[in-house]
C-alpha distance (Angstrom), angle and dihedral (degrees) to the residues before:
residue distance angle dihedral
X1 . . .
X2 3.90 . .
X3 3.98 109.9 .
X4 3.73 95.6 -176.7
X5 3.56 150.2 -21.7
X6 4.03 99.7 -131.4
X7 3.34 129.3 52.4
X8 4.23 99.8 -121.9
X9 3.34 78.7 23.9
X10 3.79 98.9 69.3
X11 4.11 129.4 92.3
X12 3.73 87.5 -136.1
X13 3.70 128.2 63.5
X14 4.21 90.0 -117.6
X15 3.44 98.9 9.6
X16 4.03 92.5 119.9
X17 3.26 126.3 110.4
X18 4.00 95.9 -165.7
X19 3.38 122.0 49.7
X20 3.94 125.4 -125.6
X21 3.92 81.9 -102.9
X22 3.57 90.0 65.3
X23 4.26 89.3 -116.2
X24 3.75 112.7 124.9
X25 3.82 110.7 -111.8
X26 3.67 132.1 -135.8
X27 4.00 92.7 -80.6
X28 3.68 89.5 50.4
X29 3.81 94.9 51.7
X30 3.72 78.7 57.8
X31 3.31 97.5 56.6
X32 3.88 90.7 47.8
X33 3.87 92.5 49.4
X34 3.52 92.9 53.1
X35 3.75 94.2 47.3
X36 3.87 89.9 53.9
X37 3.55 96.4 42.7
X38 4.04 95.4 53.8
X39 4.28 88.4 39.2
X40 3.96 102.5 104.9
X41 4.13 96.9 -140.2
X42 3.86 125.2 170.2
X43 3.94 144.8 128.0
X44 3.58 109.9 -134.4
X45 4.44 138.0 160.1
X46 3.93 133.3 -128.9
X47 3.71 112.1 -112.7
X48 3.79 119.3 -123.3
X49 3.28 89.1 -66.4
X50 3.15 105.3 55.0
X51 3.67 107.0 -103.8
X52 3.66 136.4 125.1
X53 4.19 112.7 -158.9
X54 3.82 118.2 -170.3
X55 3.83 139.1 146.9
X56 4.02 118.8 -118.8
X57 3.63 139.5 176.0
X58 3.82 116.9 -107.2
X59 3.36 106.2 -86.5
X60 3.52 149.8 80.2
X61 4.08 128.3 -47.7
X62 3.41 145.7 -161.4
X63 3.47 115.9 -164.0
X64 4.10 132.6 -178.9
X65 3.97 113.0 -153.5
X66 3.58 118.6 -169.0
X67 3.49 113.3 -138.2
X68 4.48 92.8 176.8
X69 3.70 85.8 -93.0
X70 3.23 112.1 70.4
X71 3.97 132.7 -56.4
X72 4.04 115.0 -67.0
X73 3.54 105.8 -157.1
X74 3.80 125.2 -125.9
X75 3.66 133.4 -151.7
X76 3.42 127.5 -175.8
X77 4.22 147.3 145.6
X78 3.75 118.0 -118.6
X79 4.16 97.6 -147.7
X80 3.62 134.0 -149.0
X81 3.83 113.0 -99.2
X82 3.67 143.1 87.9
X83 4.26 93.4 -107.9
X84 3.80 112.0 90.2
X85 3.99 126.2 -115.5
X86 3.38 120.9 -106.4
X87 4.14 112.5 -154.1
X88 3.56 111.5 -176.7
X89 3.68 125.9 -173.3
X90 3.86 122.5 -156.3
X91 3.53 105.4 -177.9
């Protein structure tokens, strides 16, 4: 449960996550460390045929591919269910 953003600011004494310094205290860090820890982040390449496999968390993505142009970007929803998700690109 986040009581406030700013310390002063908060509706709990400690309940902050910034200090009145503007640095980002020991809860916030928290906070931060769990955001990058359960952010799904990685460069990878199709094999030869043209596929890219990986594992994700539900969720939703944002993907760049590189097609030796220029990045295309990719959006897409990871759902919840057991079958895997098929993201095809027709370019």
């Amino acid at each position: 449960m986040l009581w406030g953003f700013w310390e002063g600011a908060a509706s709990r004494e400690n309940g902050h996550l910034v200090d009145s310094t503007k640095r980002v205290n020991a809860a916030g860090q928290r906070l931060v460390a769990l955001r990058e820890e359960w952010t799904t982040s990685f460069t990878a390449y199709t094999n030869e045929s043209g596929q890219l496999v990986f594992r994700g968390f539900l969720g939703e993505y944002d993907a760049f591919v590189d097609l030796g142009q220029g990045e295309v970007p990719l959006h897409f929803k990871v759902p919840k269910g057991y079958d895997p998700l098929v993201v095809n690109l027709y370019l």
